[in-house]
Residue frames as a rotation matrix with the C-alpha (Angstrom) as fourth column:
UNK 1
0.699 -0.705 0.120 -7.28
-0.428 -0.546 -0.720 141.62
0.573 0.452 -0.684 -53.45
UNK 2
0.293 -0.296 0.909 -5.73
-0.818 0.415 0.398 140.36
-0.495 -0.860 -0.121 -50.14
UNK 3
0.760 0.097 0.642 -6.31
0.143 0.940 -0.311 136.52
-0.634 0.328 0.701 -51.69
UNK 4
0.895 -0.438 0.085 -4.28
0.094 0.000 -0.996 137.76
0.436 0.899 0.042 -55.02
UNK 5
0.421 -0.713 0.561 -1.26
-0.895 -0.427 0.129 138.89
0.148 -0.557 -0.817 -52.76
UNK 6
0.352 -0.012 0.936 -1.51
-0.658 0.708 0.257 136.10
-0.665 -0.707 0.241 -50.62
UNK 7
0.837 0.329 0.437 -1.55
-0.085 0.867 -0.491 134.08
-0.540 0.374 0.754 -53.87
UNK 8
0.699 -0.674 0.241 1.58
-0.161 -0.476 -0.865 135.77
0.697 0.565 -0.441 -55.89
UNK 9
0.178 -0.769 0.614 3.44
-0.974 -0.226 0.000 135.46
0.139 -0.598 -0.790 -52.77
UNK 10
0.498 0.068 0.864 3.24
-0.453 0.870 0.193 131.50
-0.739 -0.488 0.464 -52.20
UNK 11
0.976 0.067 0.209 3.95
0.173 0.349 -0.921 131.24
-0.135 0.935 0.329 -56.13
UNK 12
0.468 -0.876 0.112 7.04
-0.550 -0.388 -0.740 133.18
0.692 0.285 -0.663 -56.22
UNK 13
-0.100 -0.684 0.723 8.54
-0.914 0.350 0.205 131.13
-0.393 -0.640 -0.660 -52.74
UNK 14
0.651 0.067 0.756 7.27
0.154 0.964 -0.218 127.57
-0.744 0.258 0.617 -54.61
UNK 15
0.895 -0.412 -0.172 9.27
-0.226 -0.086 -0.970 129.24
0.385 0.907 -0.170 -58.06
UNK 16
0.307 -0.880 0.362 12.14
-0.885 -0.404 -0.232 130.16
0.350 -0.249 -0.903 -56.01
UNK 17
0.026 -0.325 0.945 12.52
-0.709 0.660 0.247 127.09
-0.705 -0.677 -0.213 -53.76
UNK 18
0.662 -0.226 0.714 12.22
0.537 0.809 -0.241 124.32
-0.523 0.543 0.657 -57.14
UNK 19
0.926 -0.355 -0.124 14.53
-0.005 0.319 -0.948 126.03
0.376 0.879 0.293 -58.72
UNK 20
0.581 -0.796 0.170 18.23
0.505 0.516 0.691 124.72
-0.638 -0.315 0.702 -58.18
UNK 21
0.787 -0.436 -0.436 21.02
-0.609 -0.436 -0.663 126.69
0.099 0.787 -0.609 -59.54
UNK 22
0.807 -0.410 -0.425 23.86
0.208 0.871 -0.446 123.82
0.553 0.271 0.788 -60.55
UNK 23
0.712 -0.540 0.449 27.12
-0.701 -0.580 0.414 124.75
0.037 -0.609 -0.792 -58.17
UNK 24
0.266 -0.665 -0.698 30.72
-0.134 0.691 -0.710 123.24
0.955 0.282 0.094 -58.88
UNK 25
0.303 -0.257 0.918 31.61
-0.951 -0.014 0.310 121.20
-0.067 -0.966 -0.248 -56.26
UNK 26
-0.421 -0.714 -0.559 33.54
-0.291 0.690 -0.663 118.79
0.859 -0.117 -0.499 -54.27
UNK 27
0.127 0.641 0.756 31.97
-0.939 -0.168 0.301 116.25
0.320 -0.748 0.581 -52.16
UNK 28
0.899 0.337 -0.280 31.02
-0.323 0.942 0.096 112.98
0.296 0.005 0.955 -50.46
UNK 29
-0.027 -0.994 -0.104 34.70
-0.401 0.106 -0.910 112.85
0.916 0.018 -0.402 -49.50
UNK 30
0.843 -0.059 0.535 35.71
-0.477 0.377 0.794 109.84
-0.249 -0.924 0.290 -47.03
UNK 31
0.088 -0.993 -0.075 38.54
-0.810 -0.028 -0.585 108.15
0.579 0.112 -0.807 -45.88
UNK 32
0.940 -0.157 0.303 39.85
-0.068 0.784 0.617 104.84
-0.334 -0.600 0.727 -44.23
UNK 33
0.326 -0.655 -0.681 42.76
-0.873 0.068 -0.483 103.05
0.363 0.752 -0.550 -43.34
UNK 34
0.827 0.514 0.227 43.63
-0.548 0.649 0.528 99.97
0.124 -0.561 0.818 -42.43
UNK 35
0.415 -0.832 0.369 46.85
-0.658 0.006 0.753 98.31
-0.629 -0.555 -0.545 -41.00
UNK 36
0.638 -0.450 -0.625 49.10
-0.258 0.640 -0.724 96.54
0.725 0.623 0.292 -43.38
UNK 37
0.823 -0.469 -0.321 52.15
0.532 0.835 0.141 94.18
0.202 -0.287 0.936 -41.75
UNK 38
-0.418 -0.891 0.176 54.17
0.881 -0.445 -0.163 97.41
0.224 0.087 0.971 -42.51
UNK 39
-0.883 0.452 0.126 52.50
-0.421 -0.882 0.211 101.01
0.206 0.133 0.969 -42.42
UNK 40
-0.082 0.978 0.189 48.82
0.156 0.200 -0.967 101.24
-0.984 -0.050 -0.170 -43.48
UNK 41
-0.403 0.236 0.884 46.83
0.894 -0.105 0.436 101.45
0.196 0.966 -0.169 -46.82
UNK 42
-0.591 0.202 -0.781 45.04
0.187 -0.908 -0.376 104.76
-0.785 -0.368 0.498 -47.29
UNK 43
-0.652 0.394 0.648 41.90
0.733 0.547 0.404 104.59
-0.195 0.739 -0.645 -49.08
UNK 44
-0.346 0.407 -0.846 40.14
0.316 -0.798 -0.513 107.92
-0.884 -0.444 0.148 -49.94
UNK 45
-0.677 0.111 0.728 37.51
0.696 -0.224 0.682 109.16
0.238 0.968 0.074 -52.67
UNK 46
-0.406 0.571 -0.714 35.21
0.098 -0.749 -0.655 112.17
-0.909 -0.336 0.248 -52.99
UNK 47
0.083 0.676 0.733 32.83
0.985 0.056 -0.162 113.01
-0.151 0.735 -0.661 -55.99
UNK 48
-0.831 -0.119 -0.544 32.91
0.032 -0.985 0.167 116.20
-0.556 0.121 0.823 -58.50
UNK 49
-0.209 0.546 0.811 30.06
0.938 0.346 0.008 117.62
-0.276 0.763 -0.585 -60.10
UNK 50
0.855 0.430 0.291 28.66
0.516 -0.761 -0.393 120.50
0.052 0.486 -0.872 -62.36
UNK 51
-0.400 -0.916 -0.037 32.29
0.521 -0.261 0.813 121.08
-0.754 0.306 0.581 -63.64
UNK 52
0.016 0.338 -0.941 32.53
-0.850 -0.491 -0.191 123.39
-0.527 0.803 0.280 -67.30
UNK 53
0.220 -0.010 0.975 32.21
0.549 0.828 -0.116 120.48
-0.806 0.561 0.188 -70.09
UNK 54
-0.506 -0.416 -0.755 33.77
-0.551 -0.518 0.655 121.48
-0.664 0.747 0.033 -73.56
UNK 55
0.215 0.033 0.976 31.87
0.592 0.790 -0.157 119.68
-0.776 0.612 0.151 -76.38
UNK 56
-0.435 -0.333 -0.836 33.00
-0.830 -0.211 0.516 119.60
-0.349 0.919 -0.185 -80.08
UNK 57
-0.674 -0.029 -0.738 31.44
-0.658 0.479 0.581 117.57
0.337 0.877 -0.342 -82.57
UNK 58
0.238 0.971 -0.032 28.83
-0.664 0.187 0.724 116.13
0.709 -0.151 0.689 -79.93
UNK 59
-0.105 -0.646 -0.756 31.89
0.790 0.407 -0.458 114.47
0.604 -0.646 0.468 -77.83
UNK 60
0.726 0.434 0.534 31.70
0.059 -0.812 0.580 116.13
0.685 -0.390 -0.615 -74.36
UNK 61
-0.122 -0.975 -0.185 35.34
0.601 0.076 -0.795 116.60
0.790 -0.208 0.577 -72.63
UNK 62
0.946 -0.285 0.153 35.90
-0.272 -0.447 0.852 117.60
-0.174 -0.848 -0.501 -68.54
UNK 63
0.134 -0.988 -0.080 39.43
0.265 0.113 -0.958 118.33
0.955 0.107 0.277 -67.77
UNK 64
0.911 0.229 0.344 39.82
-0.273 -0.292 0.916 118.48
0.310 -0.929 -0.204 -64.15
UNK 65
-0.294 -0.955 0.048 43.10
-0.112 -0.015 -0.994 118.43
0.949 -0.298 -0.102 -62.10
UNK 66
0.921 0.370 0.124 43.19
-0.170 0.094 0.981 117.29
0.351 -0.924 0.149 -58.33
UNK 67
-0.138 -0.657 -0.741 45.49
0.246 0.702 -0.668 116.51
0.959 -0.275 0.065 -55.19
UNK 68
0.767 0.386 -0.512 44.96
0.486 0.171 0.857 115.77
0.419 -0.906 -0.056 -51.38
UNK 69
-0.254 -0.497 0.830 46.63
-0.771 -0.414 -0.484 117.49
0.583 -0.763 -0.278 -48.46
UNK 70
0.344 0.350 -0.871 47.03
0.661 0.568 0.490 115.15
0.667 -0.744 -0.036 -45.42
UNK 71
-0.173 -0.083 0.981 47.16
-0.621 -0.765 -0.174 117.15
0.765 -0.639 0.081 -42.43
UNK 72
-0.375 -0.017 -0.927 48.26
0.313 0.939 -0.144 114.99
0.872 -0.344 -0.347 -39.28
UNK 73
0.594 0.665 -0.452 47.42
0.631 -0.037 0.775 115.04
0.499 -0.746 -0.441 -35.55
UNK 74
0.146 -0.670 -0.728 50.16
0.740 -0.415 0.530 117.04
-0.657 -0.616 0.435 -34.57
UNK 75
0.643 0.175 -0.745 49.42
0.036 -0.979 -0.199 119.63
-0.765 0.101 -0.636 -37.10
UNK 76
-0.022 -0.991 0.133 51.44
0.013 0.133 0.991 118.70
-1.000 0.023 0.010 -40.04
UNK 77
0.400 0.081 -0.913 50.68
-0.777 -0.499 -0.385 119.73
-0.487 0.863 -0.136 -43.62
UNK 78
-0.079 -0.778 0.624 51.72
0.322 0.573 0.754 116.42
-0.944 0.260 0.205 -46.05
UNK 79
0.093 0.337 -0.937 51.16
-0.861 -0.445 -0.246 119.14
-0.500 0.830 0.248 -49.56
UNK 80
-0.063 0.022 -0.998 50.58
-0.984 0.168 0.066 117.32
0.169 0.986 0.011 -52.37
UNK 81
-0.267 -0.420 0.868 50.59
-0.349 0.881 0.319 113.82
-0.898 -0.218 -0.382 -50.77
UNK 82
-0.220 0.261 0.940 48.53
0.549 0.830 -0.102 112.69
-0.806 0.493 -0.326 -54.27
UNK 83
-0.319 0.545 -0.775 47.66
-0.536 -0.779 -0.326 114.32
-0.782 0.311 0.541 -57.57
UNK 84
-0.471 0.033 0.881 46.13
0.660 0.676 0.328 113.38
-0.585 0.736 -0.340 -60.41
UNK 85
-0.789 0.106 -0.606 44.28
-0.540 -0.590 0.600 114.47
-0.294 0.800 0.522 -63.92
UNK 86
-0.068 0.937 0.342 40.27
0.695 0.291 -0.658 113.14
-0.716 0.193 -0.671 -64.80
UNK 87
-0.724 0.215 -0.656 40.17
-0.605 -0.656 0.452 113.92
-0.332 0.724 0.605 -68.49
UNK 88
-0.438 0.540 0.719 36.94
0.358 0.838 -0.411 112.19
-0.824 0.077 -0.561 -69.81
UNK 89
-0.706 0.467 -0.533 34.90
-0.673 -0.678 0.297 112.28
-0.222 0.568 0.793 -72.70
UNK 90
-0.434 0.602 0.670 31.52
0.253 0.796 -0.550 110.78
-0.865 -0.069 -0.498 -73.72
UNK 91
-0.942 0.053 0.333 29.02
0.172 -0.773 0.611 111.60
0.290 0.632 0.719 -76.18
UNK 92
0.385 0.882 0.271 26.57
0.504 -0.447 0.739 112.24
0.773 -0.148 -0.617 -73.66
UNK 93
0.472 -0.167 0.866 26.86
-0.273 -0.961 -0.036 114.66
0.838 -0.219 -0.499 -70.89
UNK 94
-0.344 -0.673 -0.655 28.97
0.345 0.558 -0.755 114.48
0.874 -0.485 0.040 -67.99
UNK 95
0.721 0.685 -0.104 27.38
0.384 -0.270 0.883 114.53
0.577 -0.676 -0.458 -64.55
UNK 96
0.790 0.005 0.613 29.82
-0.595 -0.232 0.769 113.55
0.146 -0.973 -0.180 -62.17
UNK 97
0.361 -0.835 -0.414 33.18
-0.452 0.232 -0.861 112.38
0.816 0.498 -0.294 -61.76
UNK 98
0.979 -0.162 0.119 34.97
-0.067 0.298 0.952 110.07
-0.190 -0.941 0.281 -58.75
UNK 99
-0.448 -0.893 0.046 38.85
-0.738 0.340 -0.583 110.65
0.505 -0.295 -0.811 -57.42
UNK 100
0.954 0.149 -0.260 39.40
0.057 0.761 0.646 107.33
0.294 -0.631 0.718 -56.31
UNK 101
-0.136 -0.991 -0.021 43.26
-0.794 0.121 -0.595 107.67
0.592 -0.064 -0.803 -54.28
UNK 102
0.883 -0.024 -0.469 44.77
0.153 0.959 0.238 104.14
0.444 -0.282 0.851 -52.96
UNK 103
0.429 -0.864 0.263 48.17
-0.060 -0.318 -0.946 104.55
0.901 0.390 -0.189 -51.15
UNK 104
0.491 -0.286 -0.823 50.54
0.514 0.858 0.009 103.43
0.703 -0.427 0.568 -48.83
UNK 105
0.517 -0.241 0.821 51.66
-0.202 -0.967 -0.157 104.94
0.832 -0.085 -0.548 -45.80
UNK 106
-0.138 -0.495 -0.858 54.82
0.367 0.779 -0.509 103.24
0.920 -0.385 0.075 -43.85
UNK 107
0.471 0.506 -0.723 54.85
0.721 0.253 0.646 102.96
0.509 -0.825 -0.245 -39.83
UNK 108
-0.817 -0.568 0.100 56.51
0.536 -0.811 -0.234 106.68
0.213 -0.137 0.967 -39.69
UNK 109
-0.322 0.803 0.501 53.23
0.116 -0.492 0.863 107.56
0.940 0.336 0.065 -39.37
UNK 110
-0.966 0.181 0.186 51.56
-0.219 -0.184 -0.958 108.49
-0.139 -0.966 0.217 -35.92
UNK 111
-0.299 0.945 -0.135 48.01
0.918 0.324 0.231 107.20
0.262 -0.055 -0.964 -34.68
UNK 112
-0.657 0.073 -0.751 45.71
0.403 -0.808 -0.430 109.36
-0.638 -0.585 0.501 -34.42
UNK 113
0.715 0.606 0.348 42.60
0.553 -0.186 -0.812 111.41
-0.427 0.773 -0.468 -36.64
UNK 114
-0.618 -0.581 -0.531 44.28
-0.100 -0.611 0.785 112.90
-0.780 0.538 0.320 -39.72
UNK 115
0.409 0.619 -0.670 42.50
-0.320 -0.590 -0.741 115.32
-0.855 0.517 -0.043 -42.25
UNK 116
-0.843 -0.267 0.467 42.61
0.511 -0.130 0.849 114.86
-0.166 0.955 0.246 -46.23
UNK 117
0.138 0.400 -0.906 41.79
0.079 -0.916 -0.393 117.90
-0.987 -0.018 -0.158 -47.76
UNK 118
-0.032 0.149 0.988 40.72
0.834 0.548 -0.056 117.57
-0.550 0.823 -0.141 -51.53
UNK 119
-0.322 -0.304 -0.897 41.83
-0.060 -0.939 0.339 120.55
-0.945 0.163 0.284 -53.98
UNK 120
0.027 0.060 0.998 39.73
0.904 0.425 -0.050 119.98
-0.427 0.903 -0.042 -57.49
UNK 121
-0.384 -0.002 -0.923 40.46
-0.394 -0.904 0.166 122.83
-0.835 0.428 0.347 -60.37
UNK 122
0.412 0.410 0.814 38.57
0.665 0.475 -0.576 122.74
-0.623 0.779 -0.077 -63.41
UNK 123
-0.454 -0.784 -0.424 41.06
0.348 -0.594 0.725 123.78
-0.820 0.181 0.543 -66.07
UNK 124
-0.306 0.558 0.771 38.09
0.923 -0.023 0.383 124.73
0.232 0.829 -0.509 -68.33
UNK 125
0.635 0.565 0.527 37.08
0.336 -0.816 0.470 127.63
0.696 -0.121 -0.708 -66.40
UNK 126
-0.313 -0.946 -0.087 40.34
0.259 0.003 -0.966 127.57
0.914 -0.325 0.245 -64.00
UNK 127
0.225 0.735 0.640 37.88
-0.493 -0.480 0.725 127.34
0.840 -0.479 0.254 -60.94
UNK 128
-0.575 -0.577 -0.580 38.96
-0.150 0.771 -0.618 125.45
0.804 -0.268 -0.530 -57.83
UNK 129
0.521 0.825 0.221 36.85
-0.549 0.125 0.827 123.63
0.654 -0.552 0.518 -55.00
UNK 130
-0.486 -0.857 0.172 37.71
-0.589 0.176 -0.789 122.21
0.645 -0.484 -0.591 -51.86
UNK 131
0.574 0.815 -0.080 36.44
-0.347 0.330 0.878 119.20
0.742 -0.476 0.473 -49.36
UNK 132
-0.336 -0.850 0.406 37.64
-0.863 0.105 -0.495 117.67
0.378 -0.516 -0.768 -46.01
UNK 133
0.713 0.701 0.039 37.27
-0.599 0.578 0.554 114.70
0.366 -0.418 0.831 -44.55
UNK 134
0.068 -0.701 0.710 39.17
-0.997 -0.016 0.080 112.86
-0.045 -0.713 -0.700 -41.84
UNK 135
0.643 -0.009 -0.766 40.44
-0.071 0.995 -0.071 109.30
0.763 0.100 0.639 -40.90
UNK 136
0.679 -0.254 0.689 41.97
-0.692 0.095 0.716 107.59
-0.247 -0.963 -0.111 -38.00
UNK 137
0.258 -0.512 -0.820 45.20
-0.097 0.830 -0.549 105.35
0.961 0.221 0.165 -37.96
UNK 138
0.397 -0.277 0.875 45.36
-0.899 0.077 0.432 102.90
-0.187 -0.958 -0.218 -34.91
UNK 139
-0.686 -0.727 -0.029 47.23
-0.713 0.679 -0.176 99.79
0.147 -0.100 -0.984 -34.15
UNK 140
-0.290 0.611 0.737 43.75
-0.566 0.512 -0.647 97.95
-0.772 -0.604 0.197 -33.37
């Protein structure tokens, strides 16, 4: 009897542990920049997945909405520095989506680590996710 226990119990933690429930999120999110003659560039992407997908007619449609906070070293909030809109469709499913932002920032900037703080909503289910990840602007 013991053994049967013993056995029911190992089964249910092996059931429990393969399965994966799917979980919308924002991720992978990095950042660089690198000195331009004027300012810097500001290169920064992050990955979405297990958004809602709409399909019609066997065509499968994310609608997602994004934009970055840059939060400097001295504690400064730039809202909205980027936004954008990732409507795709395919006719196979959609895993995973990439924000790629590019963008110039002039030599008003300070050195130092500054935060970008990624804000995806899926306007299918009007859910919203957040990631951070940092970068460093020096004169070197």
């Amino acid at each position: 009897m013991k053994n049967i226990y013993l056995f029911a119990i190992v089964l249910l933690t092996f059931l429990l542990g393969c399965s994966r429930e799917e979980k919308y999120e924002v991720f992978s999110s990095e950042a660089f920049a690198y000195k331009l003659e004027e300012g810097w560039e500001l290169n920064t992407s992050a990955h979405v997945k297990d958004f809602v997908l709409k399909e019609e007619n066997e065509i499968y449609t994310c609608d997602l909405t994004y934009y970055i906070d840059i939060q400097t070293p001295s504690g400064i909030t730039i809202a909205k520095a980027d936004t954008g809109l990732i409507q795709e469709s395919s006719g196979d499913e959609i895993d995973e989506v990439a924000i790629d932002i590019q963008m110039e920032l002039d030599d008003g900037f300070e050195e130092g680590t500054y935060k970008v703080v990624y804000f995806v909503v899926d306007k299918n289910n009007n859910q919203l996710v957040t990631d951070t990840t940092t970068f460093d602007l020096t004169r070197e």
